[in-house]
Structures are given as C-alpha cells and as structure tokens.
N, C-alpha and C positions, 0 to 999 in steps of 0.2 A: 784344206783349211775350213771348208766350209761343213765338211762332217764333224770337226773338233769345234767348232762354232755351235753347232747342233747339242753336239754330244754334253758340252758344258751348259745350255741353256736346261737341254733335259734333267741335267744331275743339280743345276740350281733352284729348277722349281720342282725337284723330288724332294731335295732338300729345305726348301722353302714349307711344302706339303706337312712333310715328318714333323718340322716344328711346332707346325701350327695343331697340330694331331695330338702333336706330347705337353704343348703347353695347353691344350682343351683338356687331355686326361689330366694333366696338373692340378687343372683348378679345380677337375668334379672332386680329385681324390680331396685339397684343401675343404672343399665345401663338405664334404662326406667330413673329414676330421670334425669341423668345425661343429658340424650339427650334432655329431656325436657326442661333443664335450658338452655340449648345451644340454643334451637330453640327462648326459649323467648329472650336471651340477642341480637341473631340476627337479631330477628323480629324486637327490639325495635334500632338495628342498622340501620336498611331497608335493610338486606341484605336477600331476600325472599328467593334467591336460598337454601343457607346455612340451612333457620329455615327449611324450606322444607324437606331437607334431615335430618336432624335432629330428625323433627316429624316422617316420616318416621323409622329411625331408633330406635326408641321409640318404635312405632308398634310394629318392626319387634323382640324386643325384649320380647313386651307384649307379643305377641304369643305364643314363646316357652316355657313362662314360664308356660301361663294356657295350655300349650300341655303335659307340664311335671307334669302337678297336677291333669290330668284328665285320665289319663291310668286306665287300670280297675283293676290292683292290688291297685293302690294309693285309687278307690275310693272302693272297696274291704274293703282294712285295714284301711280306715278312718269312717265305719262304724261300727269296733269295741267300744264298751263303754270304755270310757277314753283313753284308751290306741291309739283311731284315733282320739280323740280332736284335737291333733296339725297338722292332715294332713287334717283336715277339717279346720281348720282356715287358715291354706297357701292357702287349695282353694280359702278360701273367700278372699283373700290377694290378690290371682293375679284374681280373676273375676274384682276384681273395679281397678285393676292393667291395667287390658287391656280395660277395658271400660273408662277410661282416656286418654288410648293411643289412641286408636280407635274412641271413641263417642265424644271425646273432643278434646285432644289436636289436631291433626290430621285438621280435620275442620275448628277449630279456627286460624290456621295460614295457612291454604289456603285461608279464609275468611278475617283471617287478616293481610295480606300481606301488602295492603294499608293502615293500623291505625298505621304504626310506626311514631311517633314522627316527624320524617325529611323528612317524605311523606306529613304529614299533616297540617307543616306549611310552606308556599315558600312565600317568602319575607317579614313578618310578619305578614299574613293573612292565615285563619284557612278554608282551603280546605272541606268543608263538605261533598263533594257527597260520599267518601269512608266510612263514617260514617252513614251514610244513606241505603247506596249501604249494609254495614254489618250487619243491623238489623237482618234480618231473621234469619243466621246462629249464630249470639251472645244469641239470643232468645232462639235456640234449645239447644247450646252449654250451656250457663249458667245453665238452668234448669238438663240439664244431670251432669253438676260437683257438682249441688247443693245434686240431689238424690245419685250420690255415695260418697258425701260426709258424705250423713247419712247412705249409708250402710256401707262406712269405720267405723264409729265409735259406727255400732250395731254390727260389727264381736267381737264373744263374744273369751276371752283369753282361750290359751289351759289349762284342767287340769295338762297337762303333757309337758317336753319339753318347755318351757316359755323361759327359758334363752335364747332358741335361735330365736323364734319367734317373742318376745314382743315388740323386738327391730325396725324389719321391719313393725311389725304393728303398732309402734308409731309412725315411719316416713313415713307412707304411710296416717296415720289420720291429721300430719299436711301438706302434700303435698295436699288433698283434701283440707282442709279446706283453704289453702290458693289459690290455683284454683278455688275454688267455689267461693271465693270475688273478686279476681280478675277478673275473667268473668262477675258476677253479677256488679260489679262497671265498665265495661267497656261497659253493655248493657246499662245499665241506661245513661252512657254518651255520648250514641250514639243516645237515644232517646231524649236525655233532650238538649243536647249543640247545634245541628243545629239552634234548634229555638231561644233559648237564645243568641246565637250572630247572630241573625238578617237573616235565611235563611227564614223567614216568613214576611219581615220586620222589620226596625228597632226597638231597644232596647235600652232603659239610666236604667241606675241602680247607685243606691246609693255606693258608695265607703267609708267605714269608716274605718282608721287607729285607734288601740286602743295601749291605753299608759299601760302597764301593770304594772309600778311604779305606779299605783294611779286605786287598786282592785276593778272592779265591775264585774257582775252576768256572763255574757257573755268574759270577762279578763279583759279587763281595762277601764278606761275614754277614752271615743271620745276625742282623740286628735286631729285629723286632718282629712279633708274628701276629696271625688272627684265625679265625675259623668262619670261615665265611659260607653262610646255608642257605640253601634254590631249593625254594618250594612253589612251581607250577608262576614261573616267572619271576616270580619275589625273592629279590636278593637282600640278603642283611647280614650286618657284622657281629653280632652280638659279645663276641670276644678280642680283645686287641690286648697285647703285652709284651715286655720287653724278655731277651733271650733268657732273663734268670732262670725262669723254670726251665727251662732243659738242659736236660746232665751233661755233666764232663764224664761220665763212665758210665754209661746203659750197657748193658747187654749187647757186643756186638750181634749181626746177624752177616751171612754169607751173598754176597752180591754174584758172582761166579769166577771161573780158579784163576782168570789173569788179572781180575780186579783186585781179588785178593792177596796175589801177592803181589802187587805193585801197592797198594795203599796199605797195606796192613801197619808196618812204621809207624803211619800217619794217623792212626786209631780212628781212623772218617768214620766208622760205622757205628762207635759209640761215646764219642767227642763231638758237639754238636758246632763248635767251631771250626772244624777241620772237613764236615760233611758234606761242601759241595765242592770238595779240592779238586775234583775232575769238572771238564767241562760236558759230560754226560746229564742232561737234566735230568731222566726219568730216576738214576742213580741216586742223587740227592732227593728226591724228592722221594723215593724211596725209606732214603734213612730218616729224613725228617718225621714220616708219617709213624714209620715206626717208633721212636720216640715218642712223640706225642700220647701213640698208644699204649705208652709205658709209664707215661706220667699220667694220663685222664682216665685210661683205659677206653678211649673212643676210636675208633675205625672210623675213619676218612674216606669219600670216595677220590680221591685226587690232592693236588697239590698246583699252587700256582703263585710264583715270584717275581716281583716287581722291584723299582728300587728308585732313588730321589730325582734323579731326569725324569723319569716316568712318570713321578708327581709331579716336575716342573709342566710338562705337557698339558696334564689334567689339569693343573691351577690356572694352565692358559685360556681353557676351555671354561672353566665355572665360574673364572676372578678369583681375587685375593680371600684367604680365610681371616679371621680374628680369633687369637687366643684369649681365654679367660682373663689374662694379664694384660690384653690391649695388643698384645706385640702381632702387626699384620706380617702373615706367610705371604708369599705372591709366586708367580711362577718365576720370576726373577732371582728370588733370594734365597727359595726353598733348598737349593742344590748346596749351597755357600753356607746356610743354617745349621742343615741337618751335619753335614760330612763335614764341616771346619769347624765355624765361631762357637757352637753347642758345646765344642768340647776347653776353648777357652771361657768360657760363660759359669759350665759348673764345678771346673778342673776337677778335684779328686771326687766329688760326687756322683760316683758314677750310677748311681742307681737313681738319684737325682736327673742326671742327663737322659737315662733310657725312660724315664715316665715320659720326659718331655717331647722326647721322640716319639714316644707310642700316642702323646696328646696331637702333637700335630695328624700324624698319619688317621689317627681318629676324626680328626676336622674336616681333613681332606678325603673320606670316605663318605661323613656326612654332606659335604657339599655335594657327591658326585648326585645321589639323590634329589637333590634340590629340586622341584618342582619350576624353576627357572630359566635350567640350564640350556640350551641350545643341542640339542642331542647330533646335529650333525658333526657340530664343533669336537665332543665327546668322543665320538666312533674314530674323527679322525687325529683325535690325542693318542686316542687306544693305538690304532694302527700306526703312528709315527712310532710309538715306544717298541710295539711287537715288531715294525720295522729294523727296529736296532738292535733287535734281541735284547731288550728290556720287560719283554714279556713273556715267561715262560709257563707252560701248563701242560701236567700230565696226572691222566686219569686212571685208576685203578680198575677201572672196566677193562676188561684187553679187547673186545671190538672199537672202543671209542679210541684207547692208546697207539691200536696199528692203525690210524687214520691220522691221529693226531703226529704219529711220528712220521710223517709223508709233508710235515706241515717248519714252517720259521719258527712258530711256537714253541714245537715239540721239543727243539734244540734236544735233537739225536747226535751220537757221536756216532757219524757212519760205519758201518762195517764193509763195505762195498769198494774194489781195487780203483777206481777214479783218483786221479793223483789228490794230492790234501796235503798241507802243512796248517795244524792247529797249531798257536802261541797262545803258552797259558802265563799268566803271571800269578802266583801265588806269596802273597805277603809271607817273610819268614821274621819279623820283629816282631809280630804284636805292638805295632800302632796302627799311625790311619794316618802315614804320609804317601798313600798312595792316589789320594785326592790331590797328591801336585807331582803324579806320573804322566810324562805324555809318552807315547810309542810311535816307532816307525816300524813297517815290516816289510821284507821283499821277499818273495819268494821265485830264485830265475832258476834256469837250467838251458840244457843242450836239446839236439832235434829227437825225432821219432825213427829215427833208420835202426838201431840196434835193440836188440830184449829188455836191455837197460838205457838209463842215460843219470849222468852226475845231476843232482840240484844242489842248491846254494839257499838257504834261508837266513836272513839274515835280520837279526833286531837289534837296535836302537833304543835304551830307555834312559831319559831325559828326567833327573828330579830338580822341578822349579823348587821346592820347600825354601823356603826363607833360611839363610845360615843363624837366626836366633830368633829370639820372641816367642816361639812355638810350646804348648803347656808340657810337660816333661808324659803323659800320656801318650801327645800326639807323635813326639818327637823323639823319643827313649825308646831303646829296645832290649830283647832278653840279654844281649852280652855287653859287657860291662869295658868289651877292649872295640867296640864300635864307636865311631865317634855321633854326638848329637847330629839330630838329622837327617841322618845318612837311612838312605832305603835301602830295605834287604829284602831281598826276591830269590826265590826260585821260578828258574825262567824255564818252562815245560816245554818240549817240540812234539807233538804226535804227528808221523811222520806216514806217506803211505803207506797202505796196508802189501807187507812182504818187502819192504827198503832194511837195509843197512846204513847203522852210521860209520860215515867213513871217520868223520874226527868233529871237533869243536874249539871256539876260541873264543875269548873274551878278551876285547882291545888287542887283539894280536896275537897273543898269547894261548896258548895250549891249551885246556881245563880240561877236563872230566868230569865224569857226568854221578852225581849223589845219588840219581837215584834212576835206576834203568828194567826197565820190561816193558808188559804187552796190556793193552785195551783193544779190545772189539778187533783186537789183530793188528791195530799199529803199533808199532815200537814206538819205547816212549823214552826220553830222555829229559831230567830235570838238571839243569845246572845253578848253583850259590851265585849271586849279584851282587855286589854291594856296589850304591853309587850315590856319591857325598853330591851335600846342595852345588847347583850349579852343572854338575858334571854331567856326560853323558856314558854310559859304557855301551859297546857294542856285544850283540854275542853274534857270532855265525858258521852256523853247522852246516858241514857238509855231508851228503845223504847220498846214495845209489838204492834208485830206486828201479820200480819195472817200470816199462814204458808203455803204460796200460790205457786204454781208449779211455774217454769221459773229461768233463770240463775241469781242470785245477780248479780247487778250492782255498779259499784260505780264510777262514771266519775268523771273527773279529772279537775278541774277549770284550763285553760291556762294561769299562767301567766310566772313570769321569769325563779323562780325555776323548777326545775325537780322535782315533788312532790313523795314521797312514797308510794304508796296506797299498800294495803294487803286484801284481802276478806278472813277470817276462817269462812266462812258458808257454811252449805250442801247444794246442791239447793236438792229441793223438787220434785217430780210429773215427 
C-alpha cells in the first residue's frame, strides 16, 4: 500500500511539474506571438523604434522559454517512452519558437524598417532603393520562416498530455505558416517591383477592368481598359477607355496545340470578349496585349487585371470619390453601381454607360494617388483583392513571368499531377446576370491505397435575378426560346492532370459535355446551364483520377458572389 501511496504522490507531482512547465512554455510562446504582432503593426505604421523593441521582446521571450525546456531533468524525462512525448514536443514547440524570434523576426524588422508602406511612397511615387537595399536579409529571412515552417508542422502530437499541448502547437503551425508567406511574398516583391515600375527603365502595361456581371475564365468581360506606365517609381494612367476599341475579329494568334483546339470555336484569340474564357491568366493577358498591339501598334511589357470589389477595397482605403455630376462612389455602392444600377440608369446607351464606367475607374485611379491617402490602408486593399484573385499580373519579361507564376498573382493554371478541380463559369447569353450568381462547390473522393481513386465534384449555381424589373440588356439573351432572366452558363471542370470523366449530371439527369479536351494536361469538360430566377441547378461530375501526392486544390473563380468551396479529400504522399 504504501509503495502505491508513493508511487501516486511521485506521478502527481511529476504531473503537477509538467503542467507548470507547459503552461510557462505557454505563455513565453503567447508573449513571443504577441510581441510579434506588435512589431509588424508598427513596422507597417513606420514606427522602427517601437517594431524594434518589440522584436527584441519576442526574442527575449523565445529564450526563456527553450531555457526552460532544455534543463537536464526536462530532457532526462522526456526521454522516457510515452510518458516524455509531451515534453519532447514543448521542446520541439519552442526550438522553431525561438528560431522565429531569433532567425526571423528579429532581422526582418531591422532590415525592414524602411519597407513600411509610408516610408515607401512620398508623394505618390514608389521609393525603391529600400527594397533593393532589403533583398539580401528578406532572402535569408524567407527561406528560414519557410524551413521552420516545415518543422513546425513535422512536430509529431504527444501520446500523453494533448489537451494541453495541442493547442499551442496549433497556433504556433499557423503563426509559421503565415510568416513563411508573408516573407516569401515580400521577397519576391522586392525582386520583382523595382524593375517593373521602371527602376531599369520605363514600363506600359496593359490595364484591364473585368465586369464580373457577364462570367469569363479569368472573372468577367473586359469592360474597360488602360495603359498604365513606371518610370523609376512613377506610376500614371494616362489612358483609360471603354472595350470599343478592341476588335471582334483581330488576327488570331497560336497559344499552343491543346489550347488551340479546345478554344478555337470560341474565337478567344481574336474576339476580345471571349479572350479570357480560360482560367489561365498569362493566356488572356496574352491575347489582350496582342490586340492592343494591333490596334496602337504599342508593345506592352505586361498585363494586369482588376475588377469592381477590388475598387470597393481601394475606395475603403482613400474614401468616397465625387463625380462631375455630384453622384458620390463609395466603397459601399461601387460594386452595385458599376455591375447592376449603371445598366438600368442608361439602358440602351451603351456607349453612354461604358464612358461612365471608364469615368468612375478614372476617379478611382486618381484617388489612389492622392497625397492623403494612408498608404498602409492601401497595401492592405491591394493585398485583400490579390488575396481573392482579384488581382492579376503578368509580365512579358520571362525572368520576371517565371517568378511571378510561383505567386497568387500570377493565376497560373498548373500543369503539375497535385490533385485540382478548377470550376469555371462562363456566361453563355450575353448579359450581366451573373451579378446575382452565387455558387457552391465540393470537391470529395475515396482514400490513397489504389493507383486510382473516384472523385465527386459537385456545383451548385443559385440565380437570385429578380423574376422582372431587370432592363432587357441585363436580363435578355442570344435565344429567343430562353425565358427572361434565366442565366446561361457553361459550367467548365478542369479536372487533374491524367483523370478521366467517368460521366456528368445536371439535377440528376445525364448531360454531356459541349465542349471537351486538354489544357496544360487537364481534361477539360464544359457543360450548357440554364437556371431561371429563384432556381438552383446542380451539375455533378464524376472523375477517376491518379492518386498522386500533393495538396487538392480547388480555386475559386472571382466573381461577385462569395463562393462556397469545401475539399473532403485526403491528400496523398
């Protein structure tokens, strides 16, 4: 009795030990977060002294805590079997704990003192030497957040003790993961943006506004464009206009043999409405350029596409604009303006309606300039829209292109076997009721034991459209046996690379697919939609695919709605 007397006093005050150990590591790691967040909200204020001490205090924090996980009893009893599981995982907890603090954070805001926001633009022009001047240390700094971002998330769970562990290791795998993109995305912008606004020489690039009421591959119809020129920091618009000028019949040109004949039907290459029907940016932004240079005869170094959420963002950042006619844009109304009421406002004027449209987005070009503006507010407009794939950019340089295609930006359509289900929606009426489409999308499947395994993708498109009211534009389509209102789509699946479709269905029902081949190696199938106000139609393809290593993807077509997507697959390998 009196050794089980013992034996239980030892194991409550080991256990007693362990807690007070993991809730001390607990709070260095909260205090390290904390300090961290502090240094970046300062850094991105320019207030260097502040992030400094900050980072510092991070450190100072990292320290005691791998001081307190590395004593020789702690690593003693953590090389008991099971029962030191969890004091080997606190270790592994504060080693990438202090190599953040230390190897990363620390560096990165000595080095990036000069990259906040309101250092880096004075009087609307984009100061480059600081970005330049921080390559070296965003270089080391990146690759160090990117490596412990992979040992944060090989620290294997304790056998024992989880409830109190798990927690701090769940939040230290997304504190990594999001440091490791935020440095990786601030090298690359450090390499790529000097030269692109013009520190090498000037730069024009194509500007294209996309209507997201009227669904293609990339979000919506080229509604409106610009030519936007970087010379040694200095950005200016000097041209803005609606899609008139560019042809319904240029000169096709050849993209390569499986683009070509899956879009050839669709005349994308020299029909400037039909030219970003894939979800491929550098593609469209290709044809576009080429165009242009058939109408100006100007060569472009690039291309880069925005669209009216992307203005809401930015009007949230600068405030509301004023038009010549009084009528205030805001970032509230711009969305509702541009893509609905505009088109009730000048019904069959449509050349009327596209000036009006090219006036706004001219307003809201000149605001961004403003001499006013809150430049951290700005960066993080920017980065919410390039967040949602509302911001796309690709450069005609091919060293800056094979960087930029590594990037959200880039919106590459991969060619790499990682499972994927891309859902394109491409308007097939010619209006712009796809401003009251919402979508759902699942993508599930079976395990990793076989070469193959079935998937299931499955979509949902929902049109709110009003069953009347709507101006015979918005709401009319090419066929004359559709009823008003009624949304027509062709609904795309780019499916992974080397899959077969097993079959498809629409509300239950059987379909076949209008239009079928290959991009960048996926099979691609389009199915006909039609779905009257109020209704929903489902489509859902079945696929066999390989059962190939890498995380399932499933990217998110930008248009107005906030789409649904869900992935139930394992990833593999």
């Amino acid at each position: 009795m009196g050794g089980i007397v013992a034996f239980t006093l030892v194991a409550g005050l080991g256990t007693a030990w362990l807690a007070a150990n993991v809730v001390s590591a607990r709070s260095d790691l909260e205090t390290t977060r904390d300090a961290a967040v502090r240094a970046r909200t300062a850094l991105l204020e320019g207030d260097t002294t502040s992030a400094r001490s900050a980072a510092s205090e991070a450190v100072d924090a990292a320290t005691d805590a791998r001081n307190s996980t590395n004593s020789p009893i702690w690593r003693i009893t953590g090389a008991v079997p099971y029962l030191g599981s969890p004091l080997r995982t606190v270790s592994d907890i504060t080693d990438v704990i202090y190599g953040l603090a230390a190897d990363v954070l620390e560096p990165a805001v000595n080095a990036g003192a000069s990259l906040a926001p309101n250092q880096l633009i004075q009087g609307g022009r984009i100061d480059m030497q600081p970005l330049i001047d921080a390559r070296p240390v965003l270089a080391t700094t990146s690759v160090a957040a990117r490596n412990l971002n992979s040992k944060a998330h090989a620290i294997e769970e304790p056998a024992l003790g989880g409830a109190v562990v798990n927690e701090p290791l769940a939040q230290l795998r997304d504190q990594t993961h999001e440091l490791a993109g935020l440095l990786t995305n601030t090298e690359i912008a450090a390499r790529l943006l000097p030269p692109m606004i013009g520190a090498e020489g000037p730069r024009s690039y194509f500007l294209a506004f996309q209507t997201n009421a009227e669904a293609r591959g990339t979000g919506g119809l080229l509604g409106g464009f610009g030519i936007v020129d970087a010379d040694n920091g200095q950005v200016t618009v000097p041209t803005l206009d609606s899609n008139q000028d560019l042809p319904f019949d240029a000169a096709p040109i050849g993209i390569d043999p499986q683009y070509d004949a899956l879009w050839a039907p669709r005349n994308t290459t020299s029909d400037f409405r039909n030219a970003n029907a894939s979800p491929d940016f550098p593609t469209a932004a290709r044809i576009w350029t080429s165009m242009w240079q058939g109408v100006s005869g100007q060569q472009v170094d690039g291309a880069i596409a925005t669209d009216p959420v992307a203005l809401s963002y930015i009007l949230g950042a600068t405030g509301p604009i004023t038009l010549p006619d009084g009528q205030v844009i805001s970032a509230e109304n711009v969305v509702e303006t541009t893509l609905a009421t505009s088109y009730a406002r000048f019904g069959e004027d449509t050349n009327g309606r596209k000036q009006y449209l090219v006036g706004i987005a001219a307003a809201v070009v000149t605001a961004m300039s403003s001499p006013g503006n809150s430049p951290q507010e700005l960066a993080e407009a920017v980065g919410r829209a390039a967040a949602e794939g509302r911001l796309s950019v690709w450069s005609a340089h091919p060293a800056e292109q094979e960087i930029l295609a590594t990037t959200k930006i880039g919106h590459v359509l991969p060619s790499d076997p990682a499972p994927y289900a891309g859902v394109v929606v491409n308007n097939a009426g010619g209006n712009k009721l796809d401003y009251y489409l919402d979508r759902s999308i699942t993508y599930s499947g079976g395990d990793c034991t076989g070469a193959s395994r079935t998937t299931t993708i499955t979509v949902s498109l929902t049109n709110n459209a009003p069953a009347e009211g709507l101006p015979p534009y918005v709401a009319n389509t090419f066929r004359r046996d559709v009823p008003y209102a009624t949304n027509e789509s062709i609904v795309y699946l780019y499916a992974t690379v080397g899959s077969t479709f097993r079959g498809v269905t629409v509300n239950g029902l059987s379909a076949f697919g209008i239009q079928n081949g290959l991009e960048k190696g996926h099979p691609v199938q389009g199915v006909y939609v039609t779905t009257r106000p109020g209704e929903t139609q489902t489509v859902v393809w079945e696929v066999e695919e390989p059962t190939s290593s890498g995380i399932p993807s499933l990217p998110v077509q930008p248009l107005v709605d906030d789409a649904l997507s869900r992935i139930e697959l394992p990833t593999c390998g």
